[in-house]
FIVOVO-259425 format. One record per residue (C-alpha): x negated, y, z; residue in three letters. Coordinates in steps of 0.2 Angstrom, whole numbers, padded with zeros to 4 digits, always signed. Example, Ala and Ser with C-alpha at 12.3 -4.5 7.8 and 13.67 -1.06 7.14 Angstrom:
2
-0062-0022+0039ALA;-0068-0005+0036SER;
This chain:
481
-0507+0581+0592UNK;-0524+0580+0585UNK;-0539+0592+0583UNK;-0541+0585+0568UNK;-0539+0598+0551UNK;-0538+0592+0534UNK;-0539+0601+0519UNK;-0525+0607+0508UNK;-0509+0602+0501UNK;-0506+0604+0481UNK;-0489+0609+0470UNK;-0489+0613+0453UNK;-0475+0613+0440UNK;-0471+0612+0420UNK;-0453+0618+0415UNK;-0445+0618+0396UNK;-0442+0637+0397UNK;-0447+0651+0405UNK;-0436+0653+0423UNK;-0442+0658+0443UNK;-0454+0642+0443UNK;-0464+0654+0460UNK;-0448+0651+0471UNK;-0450+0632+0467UNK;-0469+0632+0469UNK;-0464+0643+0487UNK;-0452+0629+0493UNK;-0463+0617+0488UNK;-0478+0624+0498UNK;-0466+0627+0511UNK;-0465+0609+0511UNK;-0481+0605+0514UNK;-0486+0620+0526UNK;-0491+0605+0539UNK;-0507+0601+0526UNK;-0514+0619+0528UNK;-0506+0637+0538UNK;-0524+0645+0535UNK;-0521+0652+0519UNK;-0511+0652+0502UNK;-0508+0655+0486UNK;-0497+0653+0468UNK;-0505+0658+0452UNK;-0487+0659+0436UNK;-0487+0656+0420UNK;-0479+0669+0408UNK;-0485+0662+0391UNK;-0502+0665+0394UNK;-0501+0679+0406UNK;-0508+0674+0423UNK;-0500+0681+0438UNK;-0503+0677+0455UNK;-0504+0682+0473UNK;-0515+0673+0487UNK;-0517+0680+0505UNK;-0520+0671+0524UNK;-0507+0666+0534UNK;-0491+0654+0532UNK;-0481+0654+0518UNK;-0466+0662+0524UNK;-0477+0678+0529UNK;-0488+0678+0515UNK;-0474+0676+0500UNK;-0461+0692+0505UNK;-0446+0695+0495UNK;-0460+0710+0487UNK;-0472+0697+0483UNK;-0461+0686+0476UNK;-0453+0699+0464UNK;-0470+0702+0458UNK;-0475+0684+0452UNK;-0462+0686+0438UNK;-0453+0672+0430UNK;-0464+0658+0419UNK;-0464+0641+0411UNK;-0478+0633+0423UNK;-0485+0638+0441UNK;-0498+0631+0454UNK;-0497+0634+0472UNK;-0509+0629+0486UNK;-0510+0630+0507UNK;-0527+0629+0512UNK;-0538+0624+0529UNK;-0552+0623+0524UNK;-0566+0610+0529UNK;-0578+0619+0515UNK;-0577+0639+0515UNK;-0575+0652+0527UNK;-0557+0654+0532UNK;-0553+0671+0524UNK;-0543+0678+0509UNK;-0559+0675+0496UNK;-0558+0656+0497UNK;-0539+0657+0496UNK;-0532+0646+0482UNK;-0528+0643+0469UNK;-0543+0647+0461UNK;-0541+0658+0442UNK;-0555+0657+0430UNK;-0557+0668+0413UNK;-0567+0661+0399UNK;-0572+0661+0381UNK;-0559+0647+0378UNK;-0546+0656+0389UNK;-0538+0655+0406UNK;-0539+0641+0418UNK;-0531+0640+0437UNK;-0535+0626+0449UNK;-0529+0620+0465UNK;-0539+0609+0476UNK;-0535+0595+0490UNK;-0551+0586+0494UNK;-0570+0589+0498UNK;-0585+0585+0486UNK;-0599+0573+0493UNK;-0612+0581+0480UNK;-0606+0602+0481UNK;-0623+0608+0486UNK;-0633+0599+0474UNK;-0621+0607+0459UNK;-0619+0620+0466UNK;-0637+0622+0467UNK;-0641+0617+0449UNK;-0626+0630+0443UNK;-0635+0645+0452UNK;-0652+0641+0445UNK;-0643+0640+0427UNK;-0636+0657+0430UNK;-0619+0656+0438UNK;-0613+0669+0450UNK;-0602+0662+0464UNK;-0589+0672+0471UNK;-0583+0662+0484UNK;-0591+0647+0497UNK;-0580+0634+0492UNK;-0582+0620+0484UNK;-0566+0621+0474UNK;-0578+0635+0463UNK;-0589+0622+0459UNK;-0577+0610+0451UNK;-0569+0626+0440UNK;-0587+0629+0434UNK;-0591+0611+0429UNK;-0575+0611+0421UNK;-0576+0626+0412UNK;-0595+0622+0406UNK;-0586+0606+0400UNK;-0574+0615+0390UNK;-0587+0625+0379UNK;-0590+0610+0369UNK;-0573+0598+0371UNK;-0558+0598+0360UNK;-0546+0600+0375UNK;-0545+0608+0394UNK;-0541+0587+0396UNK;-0557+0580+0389UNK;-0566+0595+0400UNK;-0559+0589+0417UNK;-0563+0570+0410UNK;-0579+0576+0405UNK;-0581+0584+0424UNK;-0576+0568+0432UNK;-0592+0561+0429UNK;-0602+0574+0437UNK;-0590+0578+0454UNK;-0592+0566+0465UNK;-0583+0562+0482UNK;-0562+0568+0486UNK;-0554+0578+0474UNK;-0534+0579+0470UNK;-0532+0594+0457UNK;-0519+0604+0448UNK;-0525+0613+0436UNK;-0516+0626+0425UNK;-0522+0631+0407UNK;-0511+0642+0394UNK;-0500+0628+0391UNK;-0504+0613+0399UNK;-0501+0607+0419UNK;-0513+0595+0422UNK;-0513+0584+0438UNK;-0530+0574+0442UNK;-0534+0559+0457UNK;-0553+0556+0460UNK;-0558+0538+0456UNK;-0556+0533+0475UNK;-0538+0540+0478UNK;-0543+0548+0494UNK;-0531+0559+0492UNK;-0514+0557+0487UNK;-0506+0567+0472UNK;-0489+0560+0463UNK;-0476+0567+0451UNK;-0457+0567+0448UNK;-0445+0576+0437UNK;-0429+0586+0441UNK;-0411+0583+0431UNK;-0413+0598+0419UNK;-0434+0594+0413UNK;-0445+0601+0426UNK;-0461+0591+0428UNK;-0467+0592+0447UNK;-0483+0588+0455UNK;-0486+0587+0473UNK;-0498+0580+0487UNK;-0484+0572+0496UNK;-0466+0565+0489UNK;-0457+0576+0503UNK;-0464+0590+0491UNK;-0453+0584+0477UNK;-0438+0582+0487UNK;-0440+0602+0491UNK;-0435+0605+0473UNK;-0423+0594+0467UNK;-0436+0581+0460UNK;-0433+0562+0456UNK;-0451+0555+0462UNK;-0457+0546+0447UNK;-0473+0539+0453UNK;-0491+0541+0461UNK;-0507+0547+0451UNK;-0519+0531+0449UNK;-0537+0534+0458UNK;-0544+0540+0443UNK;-0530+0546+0433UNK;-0528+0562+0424UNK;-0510+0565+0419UNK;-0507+0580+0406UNK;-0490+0589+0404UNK;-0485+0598+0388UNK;-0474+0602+0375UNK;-0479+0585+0367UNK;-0473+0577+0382UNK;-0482+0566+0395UNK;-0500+0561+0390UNK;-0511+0549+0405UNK;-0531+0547+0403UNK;-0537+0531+0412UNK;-0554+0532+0409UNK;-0560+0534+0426UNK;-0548+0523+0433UNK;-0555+0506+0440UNK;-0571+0510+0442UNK;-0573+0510+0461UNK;-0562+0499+0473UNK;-0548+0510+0480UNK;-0553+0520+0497UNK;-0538+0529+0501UNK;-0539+0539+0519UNK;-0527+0529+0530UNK;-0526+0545+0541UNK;-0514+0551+0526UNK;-0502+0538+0537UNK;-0508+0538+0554UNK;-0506+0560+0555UNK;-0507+0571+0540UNK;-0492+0565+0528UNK;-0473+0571+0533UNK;-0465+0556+0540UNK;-0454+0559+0525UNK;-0466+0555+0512UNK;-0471+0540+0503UNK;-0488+0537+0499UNK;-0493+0525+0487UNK;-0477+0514+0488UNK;-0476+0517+0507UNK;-0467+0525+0517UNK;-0474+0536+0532UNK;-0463+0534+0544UNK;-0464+0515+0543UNK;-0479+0515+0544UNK;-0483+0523+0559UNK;-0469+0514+0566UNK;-0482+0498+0561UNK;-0495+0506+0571UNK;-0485+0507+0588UNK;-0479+0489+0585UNK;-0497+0482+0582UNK;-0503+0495+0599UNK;-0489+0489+0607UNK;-0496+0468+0603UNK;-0515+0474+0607UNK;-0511+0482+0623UNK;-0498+0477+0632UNK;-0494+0486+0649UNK;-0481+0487+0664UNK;-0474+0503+0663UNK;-0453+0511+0663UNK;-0453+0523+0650UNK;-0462+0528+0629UNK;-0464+0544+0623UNK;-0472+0551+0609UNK;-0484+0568+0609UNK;-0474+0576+0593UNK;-0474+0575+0579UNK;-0485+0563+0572UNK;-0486+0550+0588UNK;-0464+0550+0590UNK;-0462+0536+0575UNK;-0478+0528+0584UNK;-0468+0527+0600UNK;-0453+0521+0594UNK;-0462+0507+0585UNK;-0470+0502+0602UNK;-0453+0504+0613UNK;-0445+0492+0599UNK;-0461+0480+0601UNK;-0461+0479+0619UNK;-0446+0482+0624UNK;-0449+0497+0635UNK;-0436+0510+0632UNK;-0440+0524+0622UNK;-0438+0543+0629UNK;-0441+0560+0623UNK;-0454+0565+0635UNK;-0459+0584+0628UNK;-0449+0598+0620UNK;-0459+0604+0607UNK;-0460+0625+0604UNK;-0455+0623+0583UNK;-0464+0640+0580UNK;-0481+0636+0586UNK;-0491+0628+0573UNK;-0500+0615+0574UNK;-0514+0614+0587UNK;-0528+0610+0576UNK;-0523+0624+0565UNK;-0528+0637+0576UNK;-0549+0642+0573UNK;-0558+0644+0587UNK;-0556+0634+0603UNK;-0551+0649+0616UNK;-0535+0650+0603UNK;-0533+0632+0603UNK;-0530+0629+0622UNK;-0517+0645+0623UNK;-0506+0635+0611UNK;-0508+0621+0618UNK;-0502+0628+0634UNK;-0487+0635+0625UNK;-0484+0621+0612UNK;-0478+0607+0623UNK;-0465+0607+0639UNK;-0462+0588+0648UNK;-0444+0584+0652UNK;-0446+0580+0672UNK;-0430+0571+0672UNK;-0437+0556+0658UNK;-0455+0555+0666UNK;-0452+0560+0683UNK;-0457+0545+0695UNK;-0459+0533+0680UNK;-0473+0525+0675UNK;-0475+0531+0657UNK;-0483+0525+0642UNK;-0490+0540+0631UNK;-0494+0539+0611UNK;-0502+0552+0602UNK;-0511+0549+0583UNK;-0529+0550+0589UNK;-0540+0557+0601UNK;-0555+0567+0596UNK;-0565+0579+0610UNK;-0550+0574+0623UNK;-0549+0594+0629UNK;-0530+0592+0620UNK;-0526+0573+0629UNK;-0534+0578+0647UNK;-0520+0594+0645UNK;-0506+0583+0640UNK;-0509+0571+0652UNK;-0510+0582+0665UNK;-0494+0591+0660UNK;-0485+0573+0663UNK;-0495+0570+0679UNK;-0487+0588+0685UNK;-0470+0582+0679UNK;-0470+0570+0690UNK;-0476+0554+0681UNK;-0480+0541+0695UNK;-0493+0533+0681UNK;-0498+0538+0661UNK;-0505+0524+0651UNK;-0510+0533+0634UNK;-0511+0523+0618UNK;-0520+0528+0602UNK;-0511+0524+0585UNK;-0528+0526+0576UNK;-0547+0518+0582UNK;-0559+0530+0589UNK;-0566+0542+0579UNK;-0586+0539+0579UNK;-0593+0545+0564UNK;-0593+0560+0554UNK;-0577+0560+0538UNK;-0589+0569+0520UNK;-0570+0568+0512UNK;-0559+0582+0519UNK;-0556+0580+0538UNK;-0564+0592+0545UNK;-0574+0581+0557UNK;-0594+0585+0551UNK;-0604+0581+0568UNK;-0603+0566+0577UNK;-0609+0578+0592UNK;-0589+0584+0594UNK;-0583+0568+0593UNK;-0580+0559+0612UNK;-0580+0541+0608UNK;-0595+0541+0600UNK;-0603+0546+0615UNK;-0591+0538+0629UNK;-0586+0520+0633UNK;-0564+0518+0633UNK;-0566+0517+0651UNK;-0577+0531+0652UNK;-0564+0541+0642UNK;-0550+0538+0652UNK;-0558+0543+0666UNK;-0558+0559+0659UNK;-0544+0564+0650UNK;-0535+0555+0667UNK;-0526+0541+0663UNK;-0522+0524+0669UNK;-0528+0514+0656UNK;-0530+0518+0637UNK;-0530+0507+0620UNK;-0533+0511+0605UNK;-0526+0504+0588UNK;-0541+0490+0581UNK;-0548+0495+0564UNK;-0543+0478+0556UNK;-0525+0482+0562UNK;-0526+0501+0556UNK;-0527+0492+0538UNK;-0514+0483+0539UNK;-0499+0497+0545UNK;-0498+0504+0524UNK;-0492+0485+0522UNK;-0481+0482+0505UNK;-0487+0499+0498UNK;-0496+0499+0483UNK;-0514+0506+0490UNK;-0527+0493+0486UNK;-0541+0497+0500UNK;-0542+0512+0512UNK;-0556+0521+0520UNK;-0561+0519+0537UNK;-0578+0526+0538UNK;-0573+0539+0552UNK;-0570+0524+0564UNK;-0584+0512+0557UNK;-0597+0520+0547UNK;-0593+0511+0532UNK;-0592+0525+0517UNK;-0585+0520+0503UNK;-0596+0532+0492UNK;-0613+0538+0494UNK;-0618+0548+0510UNK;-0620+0567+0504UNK;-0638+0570+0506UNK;-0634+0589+0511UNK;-0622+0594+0523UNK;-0628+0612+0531UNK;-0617+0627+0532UNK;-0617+0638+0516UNK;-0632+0650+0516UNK;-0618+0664+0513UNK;-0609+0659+0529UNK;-0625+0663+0540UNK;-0632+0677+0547UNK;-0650+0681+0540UNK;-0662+0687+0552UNK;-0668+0703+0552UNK;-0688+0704+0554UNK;-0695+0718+0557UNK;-0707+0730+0545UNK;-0699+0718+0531UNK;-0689+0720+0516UNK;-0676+0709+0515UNK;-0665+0715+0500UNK;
C-alpha cells in the first residue's frame, strides 16, 4: 500500500480488417487501470482517419457507451492510463498523444520518463516548436516527427529518435498503417505482444493485458527493440539492442505489475512470493499470525507464512472501490482514503502477535495509520516487514519519487522508523536479495538506484518543475506579457 506512483500503462492493437478494435483497447486499459486512474485516453484507426477521445478519470467513467459509439470501428487502435510523474495532472497531458504533419498522422502512447526532457525540449523551442502540453511524451512526438522529414519510414524515424531520447521509454505508436511498439535500450519498462486466434496483433505493458482480449502471449520486446506490425507482417529492428546492460525496474515485481502478469519470463506473483520467503530468512521473529496490507504485500505474506511456518491470515478487508492510495493527488485526499480504504478483521489479529507485510514504505504517514488500525484491533504486537529495501534516493525513470527530502529512510535509522510508524521491530528486504526474487526470468540486470544510488544511466542534469507549471510573479509597474 505504497505512496509510490508510476507512470502509465500502454495497449495498442493491429487487426486484419476493419472491426470495434476501441472496446478491445477499453478492456485492455481496463486491465491495466492499476498503472494510472489519473487520466485516459484511445486514439482508432479508420484507414487513415484518426479518432479519439481522451479525458481524466478511470476508464469505466471516462469511456461511456456515448463515447465509445463515437470512436467508430478500425483496423488499428492505441489506448493509454496515465499518472503522471512529468506533467500537470489535467486533461491536456492526457494520452495518447496525435500529431499531424507533412508526412501524415502519427499517435503515440508513453510508459516511462526521459532523463534528458529539458535539454530537448529546450533545444526544440529555440528551433521554433510550440508545445502544447508539459509532458515529456511531446518531446518524443517531436523528435520523431523531425526524424521523419528525411527517413524512408515512420520505423527508421523512431530508430533514428532513439539515439537522441535518453532515459525510460516504452511506446506505442500509431501511424496510417503501421502499429509500432518500442523498449528503450535499458528495458525499464516492460512492453510485450501476443496474437489472438482470428489475427489481431496485441501490445501491452503487462501479459494480464493480453489476457483481457483473448491474446496468446508471444513474447516480451528486447530493451532496445522496435517491433513493427503491417500488412507485410511482422518486421523487428535490433539496432539499439545490446548496447547498455539490461536495468530493468525491479519495482515492476515488488508493486506495480498485476500478480497475473509475466514480466520478462517471470511471473509476478512468484516473485513476490520470493520476496516474503527471502524476508522471512533475513528476519526471523516470534510471532502467531501473517497478513498482508492488499494487494501488493498478500503474495509477499504468503511467501513468508510458507517460509517460516507461521500461519498465514487475512487480516484487512479491503474497500474494492477505492483506488489505490497513491492515486489520490494531494495528501489531505490521500489520508481520507486511507481511512476508508482498509478495515482489520478483529477476530484474525485480536490478541495475536502479528507479523505485517506491505511492498515498501516511503514517508511512513500510510504505515503509522495501518499499524495503528491493527493496534486498535487488538493486536498484542505488530512486527512489519518490508518486501522491498528502503527507499533513499531519488528514481529519474518513472516513479514518481524526485526528492530525497520525502523519503524517510533517507533521513531515519530502521530503529528510528519504527519508532515512528509504531512497530515492534521492522526489517526490510536486502538489496542483494531484491535481485534475486525475478529468479528464472529472462531479465539480465535490474535497477536499483532508488535503494542504492547506483543509476544505471547518466544523472539528468535538470530536474525543476516546468516553467509552465509555475506561478510567475507579478512585479509591479512591469510589463510582463
Amino acid at each position: 500500500m505504497s505512496n509510490l506512483h508510476e507512470e502509465c500503462g500502454i495497449f495498442g492493437i493491429f487487426c486484419p480488417e476493419n472491426t470495434d478494435v476501441a472496446r478491445s483497447v477499453y478492456y485492455g486499459l481496463f486491465s491495466l487501470q492499476h498503472r494510472g486512474q489519473e487520466s485516459c485516453g484511445i486514439v482508432v484507426n479508420d484507414c487513415g482517419l484518426f479518432n479519439s477521445y481522451k479525458d481524466t478519470g478511470l476508464v469505466n467513467d471516462v469511456f461511456t457507451p456515448r463515447v465509445m459509439e463515437s470512436l467508430g470501428e478500425g483496423r488499428i487502435a492505441v489506448g493509454h492510463v496515465r499518472y503522471g510523474t512529468t506533467g500537470t495532472q489535467d486533461r491536456l497531458n492526457a494520452q495518447p498523444m496525435v500529431v499531424n504533419h507533412v508526412k501524415g498522422r502519427m499517435a503515440l502512447a508513453h510508459n516511462g520518463n526521459l532523463t534528458n526532457s529539458f535539454e530537448l525540449r529546450q533545444e526544440l523551442e529555440l528551433c521554433g516548436s510550440i508545445f502544447h502540453t508539459t509532458s515529456d511524451t511531446e518531446v518524443i512526438c517531436y523528435i520523431i516527427t523531425k526524424e521523419r522529414l528525411t527517413a524512408p519510414s515512420i520505423e527508421d524515424a523512431v530508430k533514428n529518435a532513439m539515439y537522441k531520447i535518453k532515459g525510460a521509454y516504452s511506446l506505442v505508436i500509431m501511424s496510417p498503417s503501421k502499429l509500432i511498439a518500442v523498449r528503450d535500450p535499458n528495458g525499464f519498462r516492460p512492453i510485450c505482444y501476443g496474437k489472438t486466434p482470428d489475427g489481431r496483433y496485441v501490445v501491452a505493458s503487462e501479459s494480464c493485458a493480453l489476457d483481457s482480449v483473448g491474446a496468446e502471449f508471444v513474447r516480451d520486446l528486447e530493451p532496445g527493440e522496435i517491433v513493427v506490425f503491417s500488412d507485410d507482417g511482422i518486421k523487428s529492428i535490433k539496432d539499439h539492442c545490446q548496447k547498455v546492460l539490461q536495468s530493468a525496474c525491479v519495482f515492476e515485481y515488488i508493486y506495480f505489475a498485476r500478480p497475473d502478469s509475466v514480466i520478462d519470463g517471470c511471473s509476478v506473483h512468484n516473485a513476490r512470493v520470493r520476496a516474503g520467503a527471502y524476508l522471512a530468512l533475513e528476519h526471523p521473529v516470534q510471532a502467531d499470525v501473517v497478513v498482508g496490507v492488499p494487494d501488493s504485500g498478500i503474495d509477499a505474506a504468503i511467501g513468508f507464512s510458507r517460509q517460516s511456518g507461521i500461519p498465514y491470515g487475512m487480516g484487512f478487508i479491503k474497500n474494492k472501490y477505492i483506488g489505490r492510495t497513491f492515486i489520490a493527488p494531494g495528501q489531505k485526499s490521500r489520508e481520507d482514503k486511507v481511512r476508508i480504504k482498509l478495515n482489520p478483521i478483529s477476530e484474525v489479529v485480536k490478541g495475536k502477535r502479528v507479523v505485517l507485510i506491505d511492498d515498501s514504505i516511503v514517508r511512513g504517514t500510510t504505515s503509522a495509520r495501518i499499524v495503528k488500525l491493527l493496534r486498535d484491533a487488538g493486536a498484542v504486537q505488530v512486527h512489519m516487514r518490508v518486501s522491498a529495501p528502503p527507499f533513499i534516493k531519488p528514481c529519474y525513470y518513472g516513479t514518481d519519487i524526485d526528492s530525497e527530502e520525502m523519503l524517510i529512510a533517507h533521513n531515519h535509522t530502521v530503529d528510528e522508523i519504527a519508532k515512528m510508524i509504531g512497530v515492534d521491530t521492522l526489517g526490510y528486504l536486502s538489496v542483494d536479495d531484491v535481485e534475486k526474487i525475478a529468479a528464472g526470468g529472462t531479465c539480465k540486470g535490474f535497477c536499483t538506484a532508488c535503494f542504492n544510488g547506483k543509476y544505471p544511466t547518466e544523472v539528468p542534469k535538470n530536474t525543476r518543475k516546468n516553467r509552465f507549471e509555475q506561478k510567475i510573479p507579478v512585479r509591479e509597474g512591469k510589463n510582463n506579457g
